[in-house]
C-alpha positions as MATLAB code, in Angstrom:
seq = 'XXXXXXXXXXXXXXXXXXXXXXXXXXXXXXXXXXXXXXXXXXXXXXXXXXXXXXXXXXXXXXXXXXXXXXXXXXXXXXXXXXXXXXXXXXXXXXXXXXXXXXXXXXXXXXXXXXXXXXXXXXXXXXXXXXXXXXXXXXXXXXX';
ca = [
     -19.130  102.180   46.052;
     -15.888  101.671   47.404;
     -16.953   98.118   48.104;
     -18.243   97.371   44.851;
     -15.020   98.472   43.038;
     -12.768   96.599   45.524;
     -15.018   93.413   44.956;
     -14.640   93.857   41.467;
     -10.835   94.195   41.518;
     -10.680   91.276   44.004;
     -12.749   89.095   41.012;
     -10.430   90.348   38.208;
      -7.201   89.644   39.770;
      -8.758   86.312   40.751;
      -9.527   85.131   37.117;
      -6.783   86.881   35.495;
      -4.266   84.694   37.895;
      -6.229   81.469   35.983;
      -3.488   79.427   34.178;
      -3.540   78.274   30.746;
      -1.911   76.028   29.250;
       1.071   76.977   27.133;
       0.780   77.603   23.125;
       1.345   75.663   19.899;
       4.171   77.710   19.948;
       5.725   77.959   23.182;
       9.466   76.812   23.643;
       8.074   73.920   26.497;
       5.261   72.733   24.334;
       7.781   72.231   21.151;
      10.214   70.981   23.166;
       8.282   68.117   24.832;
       6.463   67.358   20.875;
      10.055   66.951   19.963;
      10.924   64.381   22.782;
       7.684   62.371   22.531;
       8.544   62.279   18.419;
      12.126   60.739   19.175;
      11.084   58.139   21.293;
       8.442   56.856   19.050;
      10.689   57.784   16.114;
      13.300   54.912   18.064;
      10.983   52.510   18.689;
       9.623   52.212   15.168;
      13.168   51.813   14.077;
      14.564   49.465   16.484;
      10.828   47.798   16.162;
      10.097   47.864   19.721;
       6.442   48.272   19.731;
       6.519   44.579   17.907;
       9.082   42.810   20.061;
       6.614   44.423   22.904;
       3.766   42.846   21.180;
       5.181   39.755   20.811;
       5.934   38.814   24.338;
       9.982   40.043   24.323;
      11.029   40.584   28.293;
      12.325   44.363   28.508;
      15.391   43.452   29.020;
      15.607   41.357   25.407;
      13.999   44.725   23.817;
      17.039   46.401   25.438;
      19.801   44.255   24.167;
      17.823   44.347   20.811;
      17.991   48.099   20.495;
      21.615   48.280   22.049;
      22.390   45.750   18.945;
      20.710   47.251   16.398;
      22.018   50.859   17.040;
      25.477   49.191   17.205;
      24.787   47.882   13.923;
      23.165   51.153   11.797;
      26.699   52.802   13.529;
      28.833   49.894   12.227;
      27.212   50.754    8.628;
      27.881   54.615    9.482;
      24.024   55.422   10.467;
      23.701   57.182   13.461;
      20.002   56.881   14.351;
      20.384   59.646   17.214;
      22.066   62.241   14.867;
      18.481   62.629   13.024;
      17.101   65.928   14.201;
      13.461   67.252   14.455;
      11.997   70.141   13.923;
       8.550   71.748   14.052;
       7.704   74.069   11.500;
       4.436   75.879    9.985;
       2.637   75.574   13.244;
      -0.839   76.208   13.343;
      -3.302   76.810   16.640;
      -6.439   74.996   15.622;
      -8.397   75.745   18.491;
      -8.218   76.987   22.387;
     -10.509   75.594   24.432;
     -12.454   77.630   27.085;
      -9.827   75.613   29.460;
      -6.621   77.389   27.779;
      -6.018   73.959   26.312;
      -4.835   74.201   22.558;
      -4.863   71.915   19.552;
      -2.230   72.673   17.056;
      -1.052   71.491   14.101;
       2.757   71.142   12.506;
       4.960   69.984    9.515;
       7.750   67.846   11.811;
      10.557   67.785    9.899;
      13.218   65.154   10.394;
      16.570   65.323    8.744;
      19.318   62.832    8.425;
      19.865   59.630    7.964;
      16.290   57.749    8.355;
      15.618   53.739    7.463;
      14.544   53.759    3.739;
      15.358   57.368    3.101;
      17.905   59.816    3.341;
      17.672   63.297    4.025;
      14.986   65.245    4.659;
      11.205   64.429    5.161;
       8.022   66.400    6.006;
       5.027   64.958    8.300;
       1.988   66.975    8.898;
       1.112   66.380   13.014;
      -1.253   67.258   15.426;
      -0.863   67.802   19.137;
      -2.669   69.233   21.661;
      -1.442   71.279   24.928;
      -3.219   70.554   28.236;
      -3.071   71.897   31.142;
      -4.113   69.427   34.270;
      -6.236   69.866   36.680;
      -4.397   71.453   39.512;
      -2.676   73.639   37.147;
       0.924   72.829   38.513;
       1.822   70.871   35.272;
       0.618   70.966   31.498;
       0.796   67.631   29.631;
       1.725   67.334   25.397;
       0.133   64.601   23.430;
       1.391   64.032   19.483;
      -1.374   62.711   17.476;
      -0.219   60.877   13.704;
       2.917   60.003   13.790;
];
């Protein structure tokens, strides 16, 4: 009997040590949505994804988005004084894995090309552990 329970015990400690990965919520996973949102944020102003597409050497995007910072701040735009924030979120599932899928209302504020202000964008993003379970890995969906 004594067998049996320390068997059990054994298992239970076993698959209660399984990771998972952390929630819609947690401090890491907003933190890392938030960082992923800036730099796309920068490259659609700056339009880096189309100088990339259209054959620009890194280096030329570079100068380009040193430029056109310089400029937005010589018109009294800041581009990297817009903040982000996640708010209303939502777990929309947890996988059998730990992994989530959330959803959020990102809100930016400050001064944005074409607007001013504030703005609301409903995302999604999902919070994955890997494999090995040393690291967990944040991927923004619509924005």
């Amino acid at each position: 009997m004594k067998k049996i329970i320390l068997i059990c015990l054994f298992c239970f400690l076993i698959l209660g040590c399984k990771q998972k990965a952390p929630d819609c919520t947690a401090s890491e996973t907003q933190e890392l949505v938030i960082n992923i949102v800036k730099e796309q944020a920068m490259e659609v102003f700056i339009g880096e994804r189309r100088l990339r597409e259209m054959g620009m050497s890194p280096e030329k995007i570079e100068e380009h988005k040193t430029s056109t910072i310089n400029l937005y701040k010589e018109r009294g735009l800041d581009i990297n004084q817009i903040t982000f924030n996640l708010e209303a979120i939502r777990t929309i599932k947890v996988e059998d894995n730990g992994n989530c899928l959330c959803k959020a209302n990102l809100i930016m504020k400050g001064y944005m090309p074409n607007n001013s202000g504030e703005k609301s964008i409903p995302i999604r993003y999902t919070s994955e552990l890997t494999d090995n379970e040393d690291e967990f890995l944040v991927t923004v969906y619509d924005f």
